[in-house]
C-alpha positions in Angstrom: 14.7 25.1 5.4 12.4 28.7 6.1 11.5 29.0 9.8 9.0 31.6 10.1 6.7 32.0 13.8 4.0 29.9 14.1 1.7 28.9 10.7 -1.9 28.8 11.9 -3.3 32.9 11.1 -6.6 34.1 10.0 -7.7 36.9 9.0 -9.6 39.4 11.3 -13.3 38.4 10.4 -12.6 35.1 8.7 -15.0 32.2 8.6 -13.4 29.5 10.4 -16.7 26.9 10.3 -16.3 24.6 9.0 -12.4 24.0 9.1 -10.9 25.5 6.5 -9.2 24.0 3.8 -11.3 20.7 4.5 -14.1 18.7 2.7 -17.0 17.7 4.6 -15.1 13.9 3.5 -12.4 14.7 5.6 -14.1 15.3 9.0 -15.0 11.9 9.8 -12.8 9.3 12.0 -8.9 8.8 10.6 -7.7 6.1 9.1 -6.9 2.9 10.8 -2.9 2.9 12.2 0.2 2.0 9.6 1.6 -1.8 9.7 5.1 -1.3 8.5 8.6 -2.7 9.8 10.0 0.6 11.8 13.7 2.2 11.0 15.5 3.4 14.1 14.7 7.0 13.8 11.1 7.4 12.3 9.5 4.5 13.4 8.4 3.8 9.6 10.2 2.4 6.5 8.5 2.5 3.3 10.6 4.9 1.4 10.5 5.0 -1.9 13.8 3.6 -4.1 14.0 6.6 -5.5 14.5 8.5 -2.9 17.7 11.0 -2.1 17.5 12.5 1.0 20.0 14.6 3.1 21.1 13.5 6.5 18.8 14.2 9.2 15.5 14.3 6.3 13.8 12.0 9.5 11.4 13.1 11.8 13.8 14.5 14.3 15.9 16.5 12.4 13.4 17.7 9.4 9.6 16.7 10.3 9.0 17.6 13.9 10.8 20.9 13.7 8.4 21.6 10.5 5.2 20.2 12.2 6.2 22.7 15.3 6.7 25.8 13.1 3.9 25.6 10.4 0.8 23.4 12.4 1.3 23.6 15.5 -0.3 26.5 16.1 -4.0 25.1 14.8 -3.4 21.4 15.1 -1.2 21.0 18.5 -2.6 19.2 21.3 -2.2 22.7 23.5 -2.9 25.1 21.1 -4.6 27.7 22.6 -6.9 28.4 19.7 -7.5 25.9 17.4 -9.5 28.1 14.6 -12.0 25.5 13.9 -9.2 22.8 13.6 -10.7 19.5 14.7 -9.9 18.4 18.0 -8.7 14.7 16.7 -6.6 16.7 14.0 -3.1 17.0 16.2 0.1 16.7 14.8 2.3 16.6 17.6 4.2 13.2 17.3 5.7 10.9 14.5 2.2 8.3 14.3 -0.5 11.1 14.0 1.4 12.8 11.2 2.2 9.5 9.9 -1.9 8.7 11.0 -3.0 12.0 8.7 -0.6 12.1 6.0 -3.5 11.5 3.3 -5.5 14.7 4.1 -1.9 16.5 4.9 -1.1 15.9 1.8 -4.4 16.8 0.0 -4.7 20.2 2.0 -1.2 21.5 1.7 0.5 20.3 -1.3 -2.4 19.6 -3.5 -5.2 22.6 -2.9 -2.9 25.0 -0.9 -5.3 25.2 1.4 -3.3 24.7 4.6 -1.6 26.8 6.8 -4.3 28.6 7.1 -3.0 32.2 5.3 -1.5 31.6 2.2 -0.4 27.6 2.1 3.0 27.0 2.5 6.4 28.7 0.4 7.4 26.3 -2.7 10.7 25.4 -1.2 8.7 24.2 2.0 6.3 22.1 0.2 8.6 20.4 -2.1 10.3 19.7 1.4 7.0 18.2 2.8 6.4 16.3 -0.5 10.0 14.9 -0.1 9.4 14.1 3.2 5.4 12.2 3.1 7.1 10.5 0.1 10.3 9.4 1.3 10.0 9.0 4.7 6.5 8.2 4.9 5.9 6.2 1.9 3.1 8.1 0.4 
């Protein structure tokens, strides 16, 4: 995994109204809360058959370090700047990840649109991928 300081950065004199990266679609309320049986660690078990995953590809050991390090600093519940990050949009714990994993997975593996800056390094979003499809189940 690539650790780099915190992902939320924008450019000096960057338009940050609406949210960037997001459709006017994607504003509104989030989805309704996931029924699912929960596995020990994540709290969710839907994972795919297919699936291969290391040890420790849960959300303690691979998600919350990655949420910390690349959203965190736009979509944490104390982040001191938000750059025009919704407030409801936090990705702190397991179940709001889990809550937003639609329109994570539509701004940052399908447009690149998110973090803010650049989108995330290949290596890190086949990682993500892995983990919205494996651990998640979507």
């Amino acid at each position: 995994m690539i650790l780099v300081a915190s992902g939320c950065t924008v450019a000096e004199n960057e338009d940050t109204q609406p949210h960037p990266g997001m459709t006017l679609e994607e504003t509104g309320e989030p989805e309704d809360a996931h029924e699912s049986t929960q596995s020990p660690d994540t709290g969710f078990q839907d994972a795919s058959d297919d699936c291969d995953v290391p040890p420790g590809f849960n959300w303690s050991g691979w998600g919350q370090p990655f949420f910390r390090t690349w959203c965190a600093g736009c979509h944490g519940g104390n982040a001191p700047e938000r750059y025009g990050a919704p407030e409801w949009l936090v990705f702190d714990t397991e179940a709001q990840v889990y809550e937003h994993r639609a329109l994570i997975h539509s701004s940052v593996l399908e447009r690149g649109s998110m973090p803010l800056g650049g989108g995330l390094p290949a290596q890190e979003a086949a990682s993500l991928a892995l983990f919205l499809r494996c651990v998640f189940g979507s």
